[in-house]
VOVEX-619950 format. One line per field, with one value per residue: residue in one letter; chain; x, y, z of N, C-alpha, C in turn. Coordinates in nm, 4 decimals. Atoms other than C-alpha are relative to their C-alpha. Example, Ala and Ser with C-alpha at 12.3 -4.5 7.8 and 13.67 -1.06 7.14 Angstrom:
2
res: A; S
chain: A; A
n_east: 0.0890; -0.0820
n_north: -0.1190; -0.1190
n_up: 0.0000; -0.0060
ca_east: 1.2300; 1.3670
ca_north: -0.4500; -0.1060
ca_up: 0.7800; 0.7140
c_east: 0.0900; -0.0770
c_north: 0.1200; 0.1090
c_up: 0.0000; 0.0730
***
This chain:
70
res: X; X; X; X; X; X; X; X; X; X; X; X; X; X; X; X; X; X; X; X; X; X; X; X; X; X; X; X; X; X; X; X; X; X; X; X; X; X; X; X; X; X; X; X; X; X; X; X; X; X; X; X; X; X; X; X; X; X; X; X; X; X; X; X; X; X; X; X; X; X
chain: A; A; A; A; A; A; A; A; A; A; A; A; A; A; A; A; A; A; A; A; A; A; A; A; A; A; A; A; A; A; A; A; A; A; A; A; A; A; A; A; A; A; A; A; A; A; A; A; A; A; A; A; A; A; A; A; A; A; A; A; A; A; A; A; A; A; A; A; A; A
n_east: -0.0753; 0.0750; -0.0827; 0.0025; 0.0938; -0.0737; 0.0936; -0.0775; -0.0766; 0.0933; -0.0915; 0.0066; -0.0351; -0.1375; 0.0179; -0.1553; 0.0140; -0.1213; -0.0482; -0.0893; -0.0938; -0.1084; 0.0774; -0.0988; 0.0417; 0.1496; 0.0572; -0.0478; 0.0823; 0.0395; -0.1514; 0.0254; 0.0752; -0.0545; -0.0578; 0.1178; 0.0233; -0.1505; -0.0309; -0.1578; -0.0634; 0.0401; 0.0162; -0.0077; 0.1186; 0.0071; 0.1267; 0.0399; 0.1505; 0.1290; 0.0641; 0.0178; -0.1341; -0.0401; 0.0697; 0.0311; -0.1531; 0.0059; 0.0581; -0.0919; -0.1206; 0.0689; -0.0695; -0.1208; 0.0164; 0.0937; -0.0120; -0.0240; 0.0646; 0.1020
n_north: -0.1020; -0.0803; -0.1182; -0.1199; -0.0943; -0.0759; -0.1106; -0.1145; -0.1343; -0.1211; -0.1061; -0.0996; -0.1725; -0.0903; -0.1449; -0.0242; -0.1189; -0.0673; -0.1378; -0.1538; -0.0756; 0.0514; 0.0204; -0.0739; -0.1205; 0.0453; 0.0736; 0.1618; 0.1013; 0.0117; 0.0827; 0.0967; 0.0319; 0.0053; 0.1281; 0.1418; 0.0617; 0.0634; -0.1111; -0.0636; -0.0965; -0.1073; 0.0622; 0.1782; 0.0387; 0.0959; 0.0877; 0.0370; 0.0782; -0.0707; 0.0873; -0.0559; -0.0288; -0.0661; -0.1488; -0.0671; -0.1007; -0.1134; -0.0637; -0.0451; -0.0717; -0.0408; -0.1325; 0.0410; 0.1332; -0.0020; 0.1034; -0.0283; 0.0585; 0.0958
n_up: -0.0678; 0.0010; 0.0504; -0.0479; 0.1200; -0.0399; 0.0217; 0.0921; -0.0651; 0.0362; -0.0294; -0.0928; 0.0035; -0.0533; 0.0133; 0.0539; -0.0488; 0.0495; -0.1477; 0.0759; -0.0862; -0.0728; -0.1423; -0.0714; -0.0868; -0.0662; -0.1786; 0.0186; 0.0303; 0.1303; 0.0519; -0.0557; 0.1134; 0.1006; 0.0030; 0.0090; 0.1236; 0.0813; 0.1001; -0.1265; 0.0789; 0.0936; 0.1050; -0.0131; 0.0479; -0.0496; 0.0399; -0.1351; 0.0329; -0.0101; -0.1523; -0.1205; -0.0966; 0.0874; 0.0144; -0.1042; 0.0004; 0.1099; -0.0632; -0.0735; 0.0938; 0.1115; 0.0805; 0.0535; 0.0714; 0.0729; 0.1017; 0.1625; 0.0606; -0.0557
ca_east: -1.9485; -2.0832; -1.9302; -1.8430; -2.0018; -1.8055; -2.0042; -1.9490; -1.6992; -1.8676; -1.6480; -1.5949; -1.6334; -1.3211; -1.2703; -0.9553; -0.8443; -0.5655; -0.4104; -0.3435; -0.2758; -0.0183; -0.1357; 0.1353; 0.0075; -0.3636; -0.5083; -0.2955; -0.5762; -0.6005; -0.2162; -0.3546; -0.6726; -0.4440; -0.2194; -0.5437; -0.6066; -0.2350; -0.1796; 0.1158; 0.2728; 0.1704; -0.0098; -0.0216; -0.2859; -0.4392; -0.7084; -0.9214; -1.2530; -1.5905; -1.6683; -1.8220; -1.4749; -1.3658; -1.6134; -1.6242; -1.2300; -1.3288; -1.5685; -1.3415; -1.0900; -1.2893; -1.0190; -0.7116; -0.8589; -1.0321; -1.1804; -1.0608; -1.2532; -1.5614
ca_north: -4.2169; -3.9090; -3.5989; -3.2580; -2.9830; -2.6893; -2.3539; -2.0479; -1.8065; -1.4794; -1.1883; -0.9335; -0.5332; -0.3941; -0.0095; 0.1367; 0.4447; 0.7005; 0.9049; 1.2739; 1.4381; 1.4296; 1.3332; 1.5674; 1.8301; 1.6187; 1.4068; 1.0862; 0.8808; 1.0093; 0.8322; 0.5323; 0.4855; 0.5822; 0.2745; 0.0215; 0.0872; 0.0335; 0.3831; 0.6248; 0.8029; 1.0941; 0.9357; 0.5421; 0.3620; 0.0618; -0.1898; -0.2827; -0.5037; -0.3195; -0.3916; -0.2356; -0.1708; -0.0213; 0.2801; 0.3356; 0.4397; 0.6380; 0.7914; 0.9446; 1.0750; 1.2445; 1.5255; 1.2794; 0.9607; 0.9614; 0.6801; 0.6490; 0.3354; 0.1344
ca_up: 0.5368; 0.5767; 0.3732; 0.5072; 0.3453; 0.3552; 0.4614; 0.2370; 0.3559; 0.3903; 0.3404; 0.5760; 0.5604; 0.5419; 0.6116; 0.4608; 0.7277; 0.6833; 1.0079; 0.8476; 1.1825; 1.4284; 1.8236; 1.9393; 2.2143; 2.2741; 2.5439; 2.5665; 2.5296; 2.1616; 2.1170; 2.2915; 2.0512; 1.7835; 1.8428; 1.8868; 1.5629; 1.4290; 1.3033; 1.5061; 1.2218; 0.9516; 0.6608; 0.7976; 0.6012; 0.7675; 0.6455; 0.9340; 0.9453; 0.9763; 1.3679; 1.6622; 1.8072; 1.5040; 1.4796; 1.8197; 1.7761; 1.4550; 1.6184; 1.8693; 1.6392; 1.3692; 1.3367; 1.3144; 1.0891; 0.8215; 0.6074; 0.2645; 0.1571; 0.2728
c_east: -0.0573; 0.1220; -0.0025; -0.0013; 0.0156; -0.1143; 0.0690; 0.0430; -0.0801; 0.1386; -0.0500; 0.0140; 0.1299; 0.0031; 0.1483; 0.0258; 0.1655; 0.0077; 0.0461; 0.0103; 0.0789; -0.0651; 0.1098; -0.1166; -0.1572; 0.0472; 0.1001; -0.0740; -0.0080; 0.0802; -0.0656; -0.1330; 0.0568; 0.0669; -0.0987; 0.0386; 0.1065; 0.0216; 0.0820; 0.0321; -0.0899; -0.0393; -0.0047; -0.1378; -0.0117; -0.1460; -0.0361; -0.1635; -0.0914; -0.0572; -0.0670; 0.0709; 0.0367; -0.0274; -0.0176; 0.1323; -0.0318; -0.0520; 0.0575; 0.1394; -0.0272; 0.0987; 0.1551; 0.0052; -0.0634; -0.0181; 0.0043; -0.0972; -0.1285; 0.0048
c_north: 0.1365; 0.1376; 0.1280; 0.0821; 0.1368; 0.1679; 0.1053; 0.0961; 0.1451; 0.1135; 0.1248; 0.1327; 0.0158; 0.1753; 0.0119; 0.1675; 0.0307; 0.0943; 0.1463; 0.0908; -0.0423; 0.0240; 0.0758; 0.1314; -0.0635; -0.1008; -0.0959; -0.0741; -0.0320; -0.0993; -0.1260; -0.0755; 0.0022; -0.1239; -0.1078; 0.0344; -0.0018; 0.0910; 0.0753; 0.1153; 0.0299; -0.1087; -0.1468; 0.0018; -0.1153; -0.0477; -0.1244; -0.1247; 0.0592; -0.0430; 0.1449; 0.1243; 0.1005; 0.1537; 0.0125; 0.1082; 0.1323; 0.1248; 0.1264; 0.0741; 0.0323; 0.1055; -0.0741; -0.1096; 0.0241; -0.1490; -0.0246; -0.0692; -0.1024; -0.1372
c_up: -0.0384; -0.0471; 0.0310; -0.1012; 0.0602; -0.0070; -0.0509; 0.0732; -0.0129; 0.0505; 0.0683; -0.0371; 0.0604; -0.0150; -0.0163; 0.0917; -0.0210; 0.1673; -0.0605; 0.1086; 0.1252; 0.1283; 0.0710; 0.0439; -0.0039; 0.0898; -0.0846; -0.0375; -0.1241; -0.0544; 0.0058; -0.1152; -0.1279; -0.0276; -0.0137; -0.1110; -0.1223; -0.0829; 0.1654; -0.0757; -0.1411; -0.1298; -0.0123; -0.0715; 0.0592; -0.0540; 0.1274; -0.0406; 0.0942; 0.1612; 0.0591; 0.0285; -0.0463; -0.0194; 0.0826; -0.0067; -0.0881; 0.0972; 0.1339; -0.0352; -0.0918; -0.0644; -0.0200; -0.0832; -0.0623; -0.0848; -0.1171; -0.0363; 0.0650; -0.0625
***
């Protein structure tokens, strides 16, 4: 019988981001990217995984996200 041979988990980049301003009086859209990435309110911290997707959002909100930790 043939034994399964478990492949090594490879851990994922996580980026640790913080919201420090408020999307009140900008484009909607900013709200709308703000929510993808599961931040809304003053000071949310969220731990995300290192993608594409991820820094395209950053990227787009340079004056309301910042990234605490790589």
């Amino acid at each position: 019988m043939a034994t399964k041979t478990k492949t090594p988990s490879v851990s994922k980049a996580m980026l640790k981001i913080q919201q420090y301003a408020s999307p009140i009086r900008r484009d909607g859209r900013q709200l709308l990217y703000l929510k993808s990435l599961g931040l809304g309110k003053m000071n949310a911290v969220r731990q995300l995984e290192d993608n594409q997707t991820v820094r395209s959002l950053l990227a787009k909100l340079p004056h309301m996200v910042r990234v605490i930790s790589e």
